[in-house]
C-alpha positions in Angstrom: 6.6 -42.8 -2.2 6.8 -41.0 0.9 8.8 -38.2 2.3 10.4 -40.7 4.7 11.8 -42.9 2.1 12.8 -39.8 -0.1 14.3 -38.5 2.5 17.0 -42.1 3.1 17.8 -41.9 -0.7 18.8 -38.5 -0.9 20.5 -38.9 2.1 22.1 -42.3 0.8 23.0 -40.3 -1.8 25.1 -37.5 -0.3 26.6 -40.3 1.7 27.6 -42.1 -1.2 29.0 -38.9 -2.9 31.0 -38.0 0.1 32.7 -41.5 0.4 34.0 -41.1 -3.0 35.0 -37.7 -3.1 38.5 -38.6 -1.8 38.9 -41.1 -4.6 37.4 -39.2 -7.6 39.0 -36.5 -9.2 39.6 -34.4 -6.3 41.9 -36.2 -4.4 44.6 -34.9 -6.0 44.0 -31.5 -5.6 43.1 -32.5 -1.9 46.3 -34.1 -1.2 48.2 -31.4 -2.7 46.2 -28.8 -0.7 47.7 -27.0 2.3 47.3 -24.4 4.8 49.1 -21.0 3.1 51.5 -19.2 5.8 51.1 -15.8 7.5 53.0 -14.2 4.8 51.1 -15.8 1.5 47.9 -15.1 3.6 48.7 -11.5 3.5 50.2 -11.5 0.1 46.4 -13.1 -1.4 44.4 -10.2 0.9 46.5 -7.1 -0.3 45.9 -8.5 -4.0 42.6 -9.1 -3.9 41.6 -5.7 -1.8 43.8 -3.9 -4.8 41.7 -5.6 -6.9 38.1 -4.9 -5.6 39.3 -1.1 -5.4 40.4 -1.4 -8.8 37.2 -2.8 -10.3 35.0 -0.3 -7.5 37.2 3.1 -9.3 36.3 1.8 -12.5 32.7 1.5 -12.3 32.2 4.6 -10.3 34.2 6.3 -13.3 31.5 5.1 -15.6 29.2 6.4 -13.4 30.3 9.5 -13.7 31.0 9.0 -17.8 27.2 7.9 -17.8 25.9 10.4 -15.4 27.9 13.8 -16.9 29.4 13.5 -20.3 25.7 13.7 -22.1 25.0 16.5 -20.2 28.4 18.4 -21.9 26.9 17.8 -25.3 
């Protein structure tokens, strides 16, 4: 088989895959979906940046657990 004829499957493939993703188990979710307003958009960033500073404190505290508390012993 050659790289041309791969090359239509896999892209008959994708095509397939695509046509039926709106009829699958996704098209719920899809239909539901909807664009979030200026306020939830804000609302999602200050959560998740609260979040990622969170989680960044924490590891640099076990950093510095790691790095200095052998050293006191």
């Amino acid at each position: 088989m050659d790289i041309v004829q791969k090359s239509w499957e896999l892209q008959t493939k994708i095509e397939n895959w695509y046509r039926s993703f709106g009829r699958g188990k996704y098209s719920r979710i899809l239909k539901m979906a909807r664009k979030p307003s200026h306020d939830e958009y804000v609302k999602i960033l200050e959560i998740s940046g609260a979040g990622l500073l969170l989680i960044g404190f924490l590891g640099f505290f076990i950093y510095l657990l790691w790095k200095y508390v052998p050293t006191l012993f």
